[in-house]
N, C-alpha and C positions, 0 to 999 in steps of 0.2 A: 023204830026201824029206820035203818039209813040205807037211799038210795044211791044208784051210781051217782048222779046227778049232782049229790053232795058233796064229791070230789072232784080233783080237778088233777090233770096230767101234773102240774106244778108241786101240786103237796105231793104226790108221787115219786116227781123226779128231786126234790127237796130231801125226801124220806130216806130215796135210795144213797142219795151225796152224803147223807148224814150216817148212815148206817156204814158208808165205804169209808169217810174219814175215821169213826171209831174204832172201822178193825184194823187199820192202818198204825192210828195212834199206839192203839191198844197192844197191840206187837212192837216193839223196841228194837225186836233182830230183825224183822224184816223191813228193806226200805221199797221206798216207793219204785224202784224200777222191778224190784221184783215181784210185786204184787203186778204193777202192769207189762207187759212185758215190751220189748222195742217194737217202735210200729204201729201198737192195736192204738184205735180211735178211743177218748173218752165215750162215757156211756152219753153224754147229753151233744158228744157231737154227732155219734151216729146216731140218735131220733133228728137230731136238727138235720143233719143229711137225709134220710129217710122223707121226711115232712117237707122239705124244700121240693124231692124230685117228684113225688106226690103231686106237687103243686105245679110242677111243670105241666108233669102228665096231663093233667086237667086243663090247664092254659090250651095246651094243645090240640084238645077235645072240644072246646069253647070256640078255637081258629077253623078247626075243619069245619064246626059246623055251620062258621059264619061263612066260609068259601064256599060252603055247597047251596047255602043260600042268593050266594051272587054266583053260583052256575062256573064255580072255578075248582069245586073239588068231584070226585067219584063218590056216588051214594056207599059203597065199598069202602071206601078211606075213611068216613064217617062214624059206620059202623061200626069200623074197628076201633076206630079212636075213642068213641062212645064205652064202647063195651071195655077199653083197657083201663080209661078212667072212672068205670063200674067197678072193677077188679080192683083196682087199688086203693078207690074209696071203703070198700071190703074189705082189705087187707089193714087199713088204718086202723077204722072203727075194732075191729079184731085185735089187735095188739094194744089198742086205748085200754079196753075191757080188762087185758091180762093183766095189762099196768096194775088197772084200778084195783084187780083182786087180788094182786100180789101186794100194793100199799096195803090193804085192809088186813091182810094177812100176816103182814108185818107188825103193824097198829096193833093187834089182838095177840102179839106176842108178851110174853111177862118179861118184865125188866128185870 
């Protein structure tokens, strides 16, 4: 039996690149603009965006709490900032998960 653990966001996002180039390839009439359409972000730059502001979030959460320790921030402003980078830490792990059980999903697909 295979746990999450076994995989990794990479074989995921590896999976999905590979699965988007074959349907691409694999259609001759359609080209690449109109599979994506003008504008939309790749799929690996919105997790990189995603994960980057995540990681603000938290920076930010990490400074308040160092301000309220040198008596420069509101126990308030703490709080919040605590609890939004509980929230987003939340949010990550949650979408990691769907990642991982949609690669597997994919993986236990027949060729």
């Amino acid at each position: 039996m295979t746990t999450t653990a076994d995989f990794n966001i990479h074989q995921a996002l590896n999976a999905y690149q590979q699965a988007a180039r074959q349907t691409v390839s694999g259609s001759s009439q359609q080209s690449k603009a109109e599979v994506q359409p003008a504008g939309q972000e790749e799929f690996g730059d919105l997790v990189r965006s995603a994960i980057m502001e995540a990681r603000k979030i938290g920076e930010r959460s990490e400074q308040m709490s160092i301000a309220a320790i040198n008596d420069r921030a509101d126990i308030t402003q703490v709080v919040t900032a605590v609890a939004e980078a509980e929230l987003t830490l939340q949010t990550v792990v949650n979408v990691r998960d769907k990642v991982l059980e949609a690669y597997k999903d994919i993986i236990r697909m027949p060729v």
